[in-house]
N, CA, C and O atoms as a MOPAC input file, in Angstrom:
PM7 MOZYME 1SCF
protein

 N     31.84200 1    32.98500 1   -29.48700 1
 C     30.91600 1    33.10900 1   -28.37600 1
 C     31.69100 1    33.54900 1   -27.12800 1
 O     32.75400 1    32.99300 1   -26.85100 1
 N     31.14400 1    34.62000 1   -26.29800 1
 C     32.00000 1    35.23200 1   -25.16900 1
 C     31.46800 1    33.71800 1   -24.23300 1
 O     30.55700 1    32.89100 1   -24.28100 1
 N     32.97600 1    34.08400 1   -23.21100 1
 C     33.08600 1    32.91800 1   -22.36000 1
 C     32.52100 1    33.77600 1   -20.66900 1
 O     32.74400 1    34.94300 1   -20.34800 1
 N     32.10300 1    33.18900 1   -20.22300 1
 C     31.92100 1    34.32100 1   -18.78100 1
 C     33.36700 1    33.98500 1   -17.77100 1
 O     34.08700 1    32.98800 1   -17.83400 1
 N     33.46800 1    34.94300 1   -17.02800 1
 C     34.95000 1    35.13600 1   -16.39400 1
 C     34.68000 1    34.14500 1   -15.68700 1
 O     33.57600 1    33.87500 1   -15.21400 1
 N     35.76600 1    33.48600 1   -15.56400 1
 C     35.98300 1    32.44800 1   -14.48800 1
 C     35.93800 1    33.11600 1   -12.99600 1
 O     35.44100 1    32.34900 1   -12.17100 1
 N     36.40800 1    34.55900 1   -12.39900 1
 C     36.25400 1    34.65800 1   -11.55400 1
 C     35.00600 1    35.11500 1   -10.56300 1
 O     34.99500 1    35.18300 1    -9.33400 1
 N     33.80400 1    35.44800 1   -11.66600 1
 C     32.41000 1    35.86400 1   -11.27300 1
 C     32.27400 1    34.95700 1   -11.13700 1
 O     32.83600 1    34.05400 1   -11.75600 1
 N     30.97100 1    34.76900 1    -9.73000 1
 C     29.89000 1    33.73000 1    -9.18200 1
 C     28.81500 1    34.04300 1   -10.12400 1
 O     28.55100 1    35.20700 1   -10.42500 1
 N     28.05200 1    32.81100 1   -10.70000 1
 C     26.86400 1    33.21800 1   -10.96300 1
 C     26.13500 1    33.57700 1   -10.18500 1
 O     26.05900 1    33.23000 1    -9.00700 1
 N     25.32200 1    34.54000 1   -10.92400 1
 C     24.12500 1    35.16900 1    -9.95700 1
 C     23.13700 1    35.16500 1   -11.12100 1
 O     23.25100 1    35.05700 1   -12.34200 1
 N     21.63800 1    35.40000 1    -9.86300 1
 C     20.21700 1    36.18100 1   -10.74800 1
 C     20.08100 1    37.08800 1    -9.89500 1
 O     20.65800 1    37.40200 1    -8.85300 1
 N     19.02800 1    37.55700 1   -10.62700 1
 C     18.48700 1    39.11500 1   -10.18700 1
 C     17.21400 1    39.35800 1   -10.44600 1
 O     16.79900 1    38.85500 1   -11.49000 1
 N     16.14300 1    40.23900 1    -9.54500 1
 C     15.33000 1    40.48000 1    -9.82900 1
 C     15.01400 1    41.72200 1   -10.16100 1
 O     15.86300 1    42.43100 1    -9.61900 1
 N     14.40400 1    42.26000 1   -10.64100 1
 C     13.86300 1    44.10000 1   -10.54700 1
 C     12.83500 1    44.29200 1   -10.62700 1
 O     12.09400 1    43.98200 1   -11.56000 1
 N     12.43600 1    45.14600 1    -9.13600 1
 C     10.79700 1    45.37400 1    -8.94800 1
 C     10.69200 1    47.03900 1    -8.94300 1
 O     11.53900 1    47.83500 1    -8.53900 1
 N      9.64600 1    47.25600 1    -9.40500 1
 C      9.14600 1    49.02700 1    -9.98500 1
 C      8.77800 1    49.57600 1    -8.42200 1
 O      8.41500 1    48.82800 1    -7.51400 1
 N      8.91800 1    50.77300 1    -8.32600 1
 C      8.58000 1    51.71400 1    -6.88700 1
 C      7.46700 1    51.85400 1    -7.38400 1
 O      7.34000 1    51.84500 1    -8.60800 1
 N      6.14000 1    52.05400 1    -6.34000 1
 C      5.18400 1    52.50800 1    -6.61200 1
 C      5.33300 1    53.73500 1    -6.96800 1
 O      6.34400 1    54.12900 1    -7.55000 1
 N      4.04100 1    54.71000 1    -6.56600 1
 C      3.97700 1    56.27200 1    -7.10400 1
 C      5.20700 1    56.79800 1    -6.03100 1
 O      6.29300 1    57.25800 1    -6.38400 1
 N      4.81300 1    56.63300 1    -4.85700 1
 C      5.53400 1    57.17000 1    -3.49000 1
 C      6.78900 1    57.00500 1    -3.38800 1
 O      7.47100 1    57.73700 1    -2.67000 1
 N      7.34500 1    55.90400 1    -4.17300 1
 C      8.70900 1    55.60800 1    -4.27300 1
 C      9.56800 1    54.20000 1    -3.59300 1
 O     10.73700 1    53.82200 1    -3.52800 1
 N      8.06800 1    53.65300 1    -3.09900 1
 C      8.15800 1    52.50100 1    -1.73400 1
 C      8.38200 1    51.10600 1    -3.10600 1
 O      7.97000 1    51.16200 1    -4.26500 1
 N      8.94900 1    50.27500 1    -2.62200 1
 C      9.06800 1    48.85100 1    -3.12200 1
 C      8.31600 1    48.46600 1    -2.27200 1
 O      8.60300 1    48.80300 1    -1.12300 1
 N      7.31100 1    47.78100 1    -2.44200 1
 C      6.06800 1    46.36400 1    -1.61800 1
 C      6.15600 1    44.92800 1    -2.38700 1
 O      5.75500 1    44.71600 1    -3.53200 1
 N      6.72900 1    44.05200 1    -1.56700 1
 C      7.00500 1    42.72500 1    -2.36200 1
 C      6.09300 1    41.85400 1    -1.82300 1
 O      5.57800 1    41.96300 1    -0.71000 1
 N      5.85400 1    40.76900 1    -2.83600 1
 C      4.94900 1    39.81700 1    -2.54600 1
 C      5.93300 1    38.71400 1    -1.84400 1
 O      6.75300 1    38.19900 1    -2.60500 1
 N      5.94600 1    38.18100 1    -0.11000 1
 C      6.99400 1    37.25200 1    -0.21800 1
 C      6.15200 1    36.37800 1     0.58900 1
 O      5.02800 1    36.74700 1     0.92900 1
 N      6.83400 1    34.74100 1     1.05900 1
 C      6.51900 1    33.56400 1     1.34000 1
 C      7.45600 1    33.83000 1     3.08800 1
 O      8.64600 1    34.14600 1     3.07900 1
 N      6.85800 1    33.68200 1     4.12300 1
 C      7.24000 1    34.02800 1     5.41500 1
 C      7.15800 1    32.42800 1     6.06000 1
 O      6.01500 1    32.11900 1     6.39800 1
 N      8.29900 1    31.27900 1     6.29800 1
 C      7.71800 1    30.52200 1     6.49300 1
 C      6.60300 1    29.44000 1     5.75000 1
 O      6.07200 1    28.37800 1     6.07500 1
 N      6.57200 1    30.35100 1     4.56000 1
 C      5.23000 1    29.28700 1     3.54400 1
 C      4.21800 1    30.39800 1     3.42500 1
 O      3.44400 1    30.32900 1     2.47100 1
 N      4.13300 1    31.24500 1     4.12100 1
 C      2.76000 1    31.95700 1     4.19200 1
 C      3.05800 1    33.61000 1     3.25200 1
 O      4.22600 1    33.99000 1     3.17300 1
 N      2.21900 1    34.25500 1     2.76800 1
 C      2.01500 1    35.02600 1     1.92900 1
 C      2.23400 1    35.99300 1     3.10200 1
 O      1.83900 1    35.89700 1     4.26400 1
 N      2.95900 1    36.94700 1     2.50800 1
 C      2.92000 1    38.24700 1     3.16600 1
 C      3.70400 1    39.17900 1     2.54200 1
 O      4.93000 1    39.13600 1     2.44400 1
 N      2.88600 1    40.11300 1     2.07700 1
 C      3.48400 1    41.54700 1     1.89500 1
 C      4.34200 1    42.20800 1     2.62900 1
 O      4.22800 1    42.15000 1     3.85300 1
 N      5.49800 1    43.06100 1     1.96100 1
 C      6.71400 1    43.70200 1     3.10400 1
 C      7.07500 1    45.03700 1     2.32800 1
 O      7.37500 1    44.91800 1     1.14000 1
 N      7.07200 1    45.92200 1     2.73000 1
 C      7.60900 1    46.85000 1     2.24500 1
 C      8.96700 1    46.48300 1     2.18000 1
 O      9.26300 1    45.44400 1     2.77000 1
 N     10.14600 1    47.29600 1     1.41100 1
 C     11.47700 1    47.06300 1     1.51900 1
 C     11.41600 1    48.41300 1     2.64900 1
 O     10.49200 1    49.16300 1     2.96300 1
 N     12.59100 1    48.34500 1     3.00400 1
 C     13.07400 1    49.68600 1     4.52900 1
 C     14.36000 1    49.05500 1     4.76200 1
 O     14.57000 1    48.22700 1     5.64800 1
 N     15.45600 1    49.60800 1     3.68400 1
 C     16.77800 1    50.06200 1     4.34300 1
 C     17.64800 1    50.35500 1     5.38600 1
 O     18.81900 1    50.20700 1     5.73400 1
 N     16.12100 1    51.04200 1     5.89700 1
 C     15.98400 1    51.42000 1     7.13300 1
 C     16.10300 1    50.67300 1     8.51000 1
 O     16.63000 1    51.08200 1     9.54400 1
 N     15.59700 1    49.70200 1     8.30900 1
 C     15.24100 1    48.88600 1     9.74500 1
 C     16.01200 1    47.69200 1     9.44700 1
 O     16.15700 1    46.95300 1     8.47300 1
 N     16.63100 1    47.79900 1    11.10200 1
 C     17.39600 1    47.13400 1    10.81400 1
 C     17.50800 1    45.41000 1    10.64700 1
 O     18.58100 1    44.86200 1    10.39700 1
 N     16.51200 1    44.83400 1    10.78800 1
 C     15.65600 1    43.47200 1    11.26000 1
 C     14.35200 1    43.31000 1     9.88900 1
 O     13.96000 1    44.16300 1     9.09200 1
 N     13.96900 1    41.94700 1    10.05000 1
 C     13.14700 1    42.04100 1     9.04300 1
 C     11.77900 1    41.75200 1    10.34300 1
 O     11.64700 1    40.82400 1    11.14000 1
 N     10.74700 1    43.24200 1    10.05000 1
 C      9.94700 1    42.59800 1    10.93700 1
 C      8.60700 1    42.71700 1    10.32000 1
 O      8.18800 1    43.29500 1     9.31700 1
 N      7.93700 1    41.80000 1    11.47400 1
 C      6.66900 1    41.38400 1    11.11800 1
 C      5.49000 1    42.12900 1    11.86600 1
 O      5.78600 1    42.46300 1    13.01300 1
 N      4.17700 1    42.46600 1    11.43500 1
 C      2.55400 1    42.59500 1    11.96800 1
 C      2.56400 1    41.51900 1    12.93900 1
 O      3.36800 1    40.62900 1    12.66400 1
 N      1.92700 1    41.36600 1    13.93900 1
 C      1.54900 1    40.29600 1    14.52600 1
 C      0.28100 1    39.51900 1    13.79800 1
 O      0.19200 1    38.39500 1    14.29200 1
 N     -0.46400 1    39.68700 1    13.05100 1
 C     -1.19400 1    39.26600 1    12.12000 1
 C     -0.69900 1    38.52800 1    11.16600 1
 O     -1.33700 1    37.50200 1    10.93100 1
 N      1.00600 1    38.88300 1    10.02600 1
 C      2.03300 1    38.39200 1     9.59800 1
 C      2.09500 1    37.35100 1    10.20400 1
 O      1.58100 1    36.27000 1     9.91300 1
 N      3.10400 1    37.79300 1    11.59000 1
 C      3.38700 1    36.58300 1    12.64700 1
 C      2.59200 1    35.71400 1    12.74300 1
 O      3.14100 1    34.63500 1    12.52100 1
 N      1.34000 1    35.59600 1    13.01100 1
 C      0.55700 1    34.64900 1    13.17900 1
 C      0.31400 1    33.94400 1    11.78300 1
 O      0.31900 1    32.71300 1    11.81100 1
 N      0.17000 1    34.36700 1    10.95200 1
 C      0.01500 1    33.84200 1     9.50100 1
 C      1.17100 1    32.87100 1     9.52300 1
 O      1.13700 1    31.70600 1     9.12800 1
 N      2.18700 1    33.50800 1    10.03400 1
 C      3.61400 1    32.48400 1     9.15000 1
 C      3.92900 1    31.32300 1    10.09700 1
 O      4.87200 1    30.53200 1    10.10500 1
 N      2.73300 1    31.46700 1    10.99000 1
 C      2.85000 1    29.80300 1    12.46400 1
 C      3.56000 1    30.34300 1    13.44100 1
 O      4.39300 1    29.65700 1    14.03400 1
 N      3.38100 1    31.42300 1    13.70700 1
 C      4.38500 1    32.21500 1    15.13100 1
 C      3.40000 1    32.03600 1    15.98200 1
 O      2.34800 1    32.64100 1    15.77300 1
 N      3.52200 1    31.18200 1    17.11000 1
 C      2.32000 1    31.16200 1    18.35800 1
 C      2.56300 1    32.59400 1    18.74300 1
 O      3.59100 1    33.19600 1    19.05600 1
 N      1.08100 1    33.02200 1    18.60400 1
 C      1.12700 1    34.89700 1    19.41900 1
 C      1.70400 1    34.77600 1    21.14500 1
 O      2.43000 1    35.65500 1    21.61000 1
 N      1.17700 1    33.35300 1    22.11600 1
 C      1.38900 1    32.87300 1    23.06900 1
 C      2.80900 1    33.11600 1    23.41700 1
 O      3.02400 1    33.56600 1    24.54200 1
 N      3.56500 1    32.94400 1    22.82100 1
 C      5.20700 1    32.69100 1    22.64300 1
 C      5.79900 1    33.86600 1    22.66900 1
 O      6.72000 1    33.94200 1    23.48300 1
 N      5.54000 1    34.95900 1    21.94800 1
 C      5.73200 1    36.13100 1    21.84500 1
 C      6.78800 1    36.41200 1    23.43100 1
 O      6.41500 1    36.00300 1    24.53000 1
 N      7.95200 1    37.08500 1    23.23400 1
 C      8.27000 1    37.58900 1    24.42400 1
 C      8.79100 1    39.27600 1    24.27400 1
 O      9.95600 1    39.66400 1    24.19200 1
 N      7.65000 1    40.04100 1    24.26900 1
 C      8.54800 1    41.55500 1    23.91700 1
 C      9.17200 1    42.28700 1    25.04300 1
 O      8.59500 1    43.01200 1    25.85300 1
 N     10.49200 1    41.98400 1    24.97900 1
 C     11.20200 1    42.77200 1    25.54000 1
 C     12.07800 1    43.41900 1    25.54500 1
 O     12.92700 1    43.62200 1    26.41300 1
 N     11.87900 1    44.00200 1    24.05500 1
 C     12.82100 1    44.91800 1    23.45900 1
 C     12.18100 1    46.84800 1    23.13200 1
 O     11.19700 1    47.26400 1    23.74400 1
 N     12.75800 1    47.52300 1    22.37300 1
 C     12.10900 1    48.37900 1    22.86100 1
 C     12.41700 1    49.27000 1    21.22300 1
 O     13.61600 1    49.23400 1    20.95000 1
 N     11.65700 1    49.93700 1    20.27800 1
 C     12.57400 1    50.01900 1    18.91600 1
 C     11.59900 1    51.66200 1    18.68200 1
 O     10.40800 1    51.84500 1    18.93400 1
 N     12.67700 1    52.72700 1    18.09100 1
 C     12.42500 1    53.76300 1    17.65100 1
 C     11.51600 1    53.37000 1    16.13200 1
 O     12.01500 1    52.72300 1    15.21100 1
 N     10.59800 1    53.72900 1    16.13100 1
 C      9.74400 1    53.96000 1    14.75000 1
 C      9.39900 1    55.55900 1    14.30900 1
 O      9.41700 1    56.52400 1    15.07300 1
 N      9.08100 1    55.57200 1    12.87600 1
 C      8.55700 1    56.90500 1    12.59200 1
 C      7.15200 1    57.08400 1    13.58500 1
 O      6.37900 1    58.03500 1    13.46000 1
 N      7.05200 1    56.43100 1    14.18000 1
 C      5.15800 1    56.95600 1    14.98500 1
 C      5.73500 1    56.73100 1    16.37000 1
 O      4.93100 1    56.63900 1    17.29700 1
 N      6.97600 1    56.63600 1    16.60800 1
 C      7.07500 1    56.60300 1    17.92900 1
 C      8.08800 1    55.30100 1    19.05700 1
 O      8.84700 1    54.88800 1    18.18100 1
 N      8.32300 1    54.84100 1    19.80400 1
 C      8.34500 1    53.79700 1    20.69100 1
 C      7.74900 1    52.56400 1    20.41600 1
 O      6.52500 1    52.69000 1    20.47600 1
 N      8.05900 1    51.53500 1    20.16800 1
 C      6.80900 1    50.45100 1    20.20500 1
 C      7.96900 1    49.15100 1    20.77900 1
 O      9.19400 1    49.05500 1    20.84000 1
 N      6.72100 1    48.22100 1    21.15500 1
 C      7.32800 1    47.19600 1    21.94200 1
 C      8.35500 1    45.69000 1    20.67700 1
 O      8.10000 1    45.60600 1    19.47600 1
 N      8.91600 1    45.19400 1    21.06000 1
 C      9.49600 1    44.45900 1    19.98500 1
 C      9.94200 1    43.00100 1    20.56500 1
 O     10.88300 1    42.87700 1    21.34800 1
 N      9.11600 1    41.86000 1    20.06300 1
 C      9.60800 1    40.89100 1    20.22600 1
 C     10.63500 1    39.88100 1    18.98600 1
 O     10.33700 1    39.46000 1    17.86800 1
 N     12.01100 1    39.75700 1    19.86700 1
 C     12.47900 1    38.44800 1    19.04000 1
 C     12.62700 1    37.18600 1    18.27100 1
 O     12.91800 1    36.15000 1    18.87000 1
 N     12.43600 1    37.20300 1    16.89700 1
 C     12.18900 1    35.90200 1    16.46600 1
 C     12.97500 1    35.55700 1    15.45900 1
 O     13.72600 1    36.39300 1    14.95600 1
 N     12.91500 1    34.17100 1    14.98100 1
 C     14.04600 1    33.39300 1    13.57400 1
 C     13.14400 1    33.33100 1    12.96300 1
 O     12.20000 1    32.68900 1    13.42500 1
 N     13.03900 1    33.85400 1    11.88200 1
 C     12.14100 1    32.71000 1    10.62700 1
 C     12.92400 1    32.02600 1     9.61500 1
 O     13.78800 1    32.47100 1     8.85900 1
 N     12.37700 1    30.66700 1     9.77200 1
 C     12.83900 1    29.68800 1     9.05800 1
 C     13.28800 1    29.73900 1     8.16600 1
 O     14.43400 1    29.38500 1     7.89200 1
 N     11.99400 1    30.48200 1     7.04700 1
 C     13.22900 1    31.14400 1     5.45900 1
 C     11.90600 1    32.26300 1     5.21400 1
 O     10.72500 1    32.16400 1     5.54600 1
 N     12.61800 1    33.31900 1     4.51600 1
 C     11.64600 1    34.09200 1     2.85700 1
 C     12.14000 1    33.95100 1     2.25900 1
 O     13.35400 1    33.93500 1     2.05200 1
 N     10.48300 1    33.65100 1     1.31400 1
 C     11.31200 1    33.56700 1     0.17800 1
 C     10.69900 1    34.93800 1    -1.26900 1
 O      9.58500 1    35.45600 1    -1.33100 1
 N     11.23500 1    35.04000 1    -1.69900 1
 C     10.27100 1    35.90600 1    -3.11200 1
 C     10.94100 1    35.49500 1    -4.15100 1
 O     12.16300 1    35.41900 1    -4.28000 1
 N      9.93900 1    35.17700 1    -5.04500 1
 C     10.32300 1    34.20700 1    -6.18200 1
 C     11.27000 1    32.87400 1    -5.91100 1
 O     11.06600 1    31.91500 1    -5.16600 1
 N     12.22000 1    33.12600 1    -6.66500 1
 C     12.90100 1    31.48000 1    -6.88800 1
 C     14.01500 1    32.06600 1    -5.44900 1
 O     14.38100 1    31.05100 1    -4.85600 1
 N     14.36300 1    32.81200 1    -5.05600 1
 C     14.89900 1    33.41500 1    -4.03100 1
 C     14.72100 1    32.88600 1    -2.22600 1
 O     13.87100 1    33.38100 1    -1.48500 1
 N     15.63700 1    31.89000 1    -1.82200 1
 C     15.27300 1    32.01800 1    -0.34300 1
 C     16.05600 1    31.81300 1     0.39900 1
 O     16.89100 1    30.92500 1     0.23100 1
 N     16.01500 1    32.57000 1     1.42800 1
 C     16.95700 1    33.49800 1     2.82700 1
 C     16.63100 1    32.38400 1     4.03600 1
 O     15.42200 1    32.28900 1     4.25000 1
 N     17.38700 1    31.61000 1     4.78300 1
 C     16.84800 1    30.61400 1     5.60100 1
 C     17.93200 1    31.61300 1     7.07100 1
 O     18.76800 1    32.51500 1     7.13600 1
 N     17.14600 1    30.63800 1     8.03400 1
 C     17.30700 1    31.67200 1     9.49600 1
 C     17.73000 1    32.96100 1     9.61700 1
 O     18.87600 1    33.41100 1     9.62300 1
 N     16.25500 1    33.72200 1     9.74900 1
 C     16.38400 1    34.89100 1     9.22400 1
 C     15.91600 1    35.81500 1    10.52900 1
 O     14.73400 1    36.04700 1    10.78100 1
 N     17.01200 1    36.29400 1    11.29600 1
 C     16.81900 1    37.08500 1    12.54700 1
 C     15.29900 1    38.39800 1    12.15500 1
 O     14.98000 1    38.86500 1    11.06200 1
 N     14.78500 1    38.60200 1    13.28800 1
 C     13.08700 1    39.43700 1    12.83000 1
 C     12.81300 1    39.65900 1    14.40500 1
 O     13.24700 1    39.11200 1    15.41900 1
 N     12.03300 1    40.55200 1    14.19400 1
 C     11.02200 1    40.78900 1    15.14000 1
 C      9.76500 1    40.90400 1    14.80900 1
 O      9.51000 1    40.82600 1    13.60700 1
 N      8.78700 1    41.09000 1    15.65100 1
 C      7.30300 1    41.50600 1    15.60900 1
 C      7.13500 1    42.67300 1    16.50800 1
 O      7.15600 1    42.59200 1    17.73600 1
 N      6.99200 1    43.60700 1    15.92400 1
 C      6.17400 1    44.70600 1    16.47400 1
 C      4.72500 1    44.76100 1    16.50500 1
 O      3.95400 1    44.08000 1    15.83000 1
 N      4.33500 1    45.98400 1    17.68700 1
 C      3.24400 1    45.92700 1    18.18200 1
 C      2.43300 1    47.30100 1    17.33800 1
 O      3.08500 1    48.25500 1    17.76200 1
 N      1.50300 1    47.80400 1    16.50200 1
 C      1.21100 1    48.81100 1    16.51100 1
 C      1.70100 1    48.80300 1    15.13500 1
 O      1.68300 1    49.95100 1    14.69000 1
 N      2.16200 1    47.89000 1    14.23300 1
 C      2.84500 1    48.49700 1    12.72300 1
 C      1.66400 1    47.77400 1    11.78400 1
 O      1.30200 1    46.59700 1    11.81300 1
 N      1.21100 1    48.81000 1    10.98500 1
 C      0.38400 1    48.17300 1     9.85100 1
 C      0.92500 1    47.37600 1     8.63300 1
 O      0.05400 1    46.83000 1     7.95700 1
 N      2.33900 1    47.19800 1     8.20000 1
 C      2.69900 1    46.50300 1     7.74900 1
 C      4.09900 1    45.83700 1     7.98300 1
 O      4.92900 1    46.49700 1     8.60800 1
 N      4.35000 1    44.89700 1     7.64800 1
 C      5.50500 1    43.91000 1     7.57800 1
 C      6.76000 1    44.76700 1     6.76700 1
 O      6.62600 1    45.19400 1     5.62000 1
 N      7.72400 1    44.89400 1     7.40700 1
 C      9.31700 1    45.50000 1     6.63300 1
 C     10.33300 1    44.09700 1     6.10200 1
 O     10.38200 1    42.93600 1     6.50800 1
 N     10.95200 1    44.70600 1     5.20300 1
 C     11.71600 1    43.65100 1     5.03300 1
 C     12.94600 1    44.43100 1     4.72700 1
 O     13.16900 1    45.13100 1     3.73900 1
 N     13.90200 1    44.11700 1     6.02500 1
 C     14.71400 1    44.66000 1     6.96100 1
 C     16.27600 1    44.58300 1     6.21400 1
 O     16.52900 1    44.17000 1     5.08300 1
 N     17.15000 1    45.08100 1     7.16400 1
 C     18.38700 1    44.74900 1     6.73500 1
 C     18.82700 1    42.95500 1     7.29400 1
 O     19.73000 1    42.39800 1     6.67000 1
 N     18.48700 1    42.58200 1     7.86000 1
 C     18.45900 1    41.55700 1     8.34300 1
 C     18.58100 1    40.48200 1     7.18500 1
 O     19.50900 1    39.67800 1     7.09400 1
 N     17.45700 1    40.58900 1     6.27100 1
 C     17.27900 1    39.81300 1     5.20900 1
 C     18.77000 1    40.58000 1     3.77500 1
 O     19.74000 1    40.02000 1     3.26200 1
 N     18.25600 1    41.89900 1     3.64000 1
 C     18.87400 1    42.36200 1     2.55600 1
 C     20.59000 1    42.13400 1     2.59300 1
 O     21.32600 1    42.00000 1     1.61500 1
 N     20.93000 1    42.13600 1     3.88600 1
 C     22.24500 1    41.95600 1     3.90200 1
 C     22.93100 1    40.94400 1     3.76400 1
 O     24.08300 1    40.86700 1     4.19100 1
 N     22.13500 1    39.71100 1     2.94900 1
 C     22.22500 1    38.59600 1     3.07700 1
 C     22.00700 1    38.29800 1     1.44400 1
 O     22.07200 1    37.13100 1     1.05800 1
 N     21.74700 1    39.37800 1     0.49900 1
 C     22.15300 1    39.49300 1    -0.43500 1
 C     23.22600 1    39.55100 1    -1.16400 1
 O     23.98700 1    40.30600 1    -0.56000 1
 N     23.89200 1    39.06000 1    -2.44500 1
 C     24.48900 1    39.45400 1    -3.21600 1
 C     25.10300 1    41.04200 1    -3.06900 1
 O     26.17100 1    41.48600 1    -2.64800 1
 N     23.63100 1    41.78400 1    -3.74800 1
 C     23.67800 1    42.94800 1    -3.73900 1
 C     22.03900 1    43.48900 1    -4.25900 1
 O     21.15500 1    42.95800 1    -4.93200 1
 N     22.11300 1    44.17400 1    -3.89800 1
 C     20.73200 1    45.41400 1    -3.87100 1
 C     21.37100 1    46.65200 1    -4.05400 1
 O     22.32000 1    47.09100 1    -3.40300 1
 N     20.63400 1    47.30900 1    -5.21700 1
 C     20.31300 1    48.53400 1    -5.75700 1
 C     19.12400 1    49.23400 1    -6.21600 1
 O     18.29500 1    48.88900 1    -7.05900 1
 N     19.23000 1    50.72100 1    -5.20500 1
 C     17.65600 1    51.50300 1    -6.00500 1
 C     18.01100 1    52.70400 1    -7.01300 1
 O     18.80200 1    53.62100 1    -6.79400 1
 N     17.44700 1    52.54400 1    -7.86200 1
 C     17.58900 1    53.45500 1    -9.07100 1
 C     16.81500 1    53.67000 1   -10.49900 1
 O     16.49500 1    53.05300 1   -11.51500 1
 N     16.72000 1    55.12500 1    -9.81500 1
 C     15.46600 1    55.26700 1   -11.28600 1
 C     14.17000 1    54.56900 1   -10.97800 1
 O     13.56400 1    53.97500 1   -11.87000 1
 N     13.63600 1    54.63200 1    -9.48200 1
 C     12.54600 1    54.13200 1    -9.37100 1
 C     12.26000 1    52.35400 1    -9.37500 1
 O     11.25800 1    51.64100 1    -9.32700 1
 N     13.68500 1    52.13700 1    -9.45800 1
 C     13.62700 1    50.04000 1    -9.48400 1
 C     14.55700 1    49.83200 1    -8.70200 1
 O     15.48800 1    50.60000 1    -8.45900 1
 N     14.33700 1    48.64100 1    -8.20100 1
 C     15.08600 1    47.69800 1    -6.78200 1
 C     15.37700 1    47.01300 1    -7.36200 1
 O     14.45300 1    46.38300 1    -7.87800 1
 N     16.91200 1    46.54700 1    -7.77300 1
 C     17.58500 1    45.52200 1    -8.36700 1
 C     17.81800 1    44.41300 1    -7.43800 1
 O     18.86300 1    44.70100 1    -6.85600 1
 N     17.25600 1    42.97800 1    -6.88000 1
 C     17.99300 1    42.73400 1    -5.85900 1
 C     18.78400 1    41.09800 1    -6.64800 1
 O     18.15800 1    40.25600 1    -7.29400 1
 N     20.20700 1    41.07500 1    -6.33000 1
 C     21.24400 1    39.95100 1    -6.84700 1
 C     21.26800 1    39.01700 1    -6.22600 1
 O     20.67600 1    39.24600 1    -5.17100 1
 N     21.85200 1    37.43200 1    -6.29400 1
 C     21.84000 1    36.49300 1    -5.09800 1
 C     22.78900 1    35.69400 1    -6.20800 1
 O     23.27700 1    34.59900 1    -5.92800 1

């Protein structure tokens, strides 16, 4: 029976299929609360809808945007926040730097979170992500 190397960490892994377009959309737990995220490589923060936000117990009240973030549609306003943890599946990321933008129809799930991975890979249409 093979022995596993003493010097690898265990890990798991998940792998989720790209839609048609090529986008990963994950089902994740924000705080406890359900929310869809696209993956985006791209951005550098994991951020949220204010609709999200409010779902995951973010007083909208609290909100302080005073940041300022390039998007594909343009300028939009950006407030600072921690979330407690995401999670997707058996998987969870605790104080997790984010914002909320103003004007985005969906929730990203940022470098913020991903870099806090193991490792992540896209290929052949699947998102490998390790922990």
């Amino acid at each position: 029976m093979p022995r596993p190397h003493a010097s690898a960490p265990p890990s798991n892994t998940i792998v989720y299929t790209a839609d048609e377009r090529g986008h990963v959309v994950l089902d994740t737990a924000v705080n406890g609360a359900q929310v869809r995220m696209l993956v985006d490589t791209g951005a550098s923060l994991v951020t949220l809808t204010p609709a999200d936000a409010r779902a995951a117990g973010i007083n909208p009240a609290s909100l302080v945007f005073n940041g300022h973030v390039q998007t594909a549609n343009g300028t939009a306003r950006m407030a600072p926040v921690t979330l407690r943890e995401i999670r997707i599946g058996q998987l969870s990321i605790y104080d997790v730097p984010a914002s909320v933008l103003e004007h985005i129809n969906v929730s990203l799930l940022g470098m913020s979170f991903l870099s806090r991975l193991q490792g992540y890979e896209m290929h052949d249409g699947k998102l490998t992500i390790s922990w």
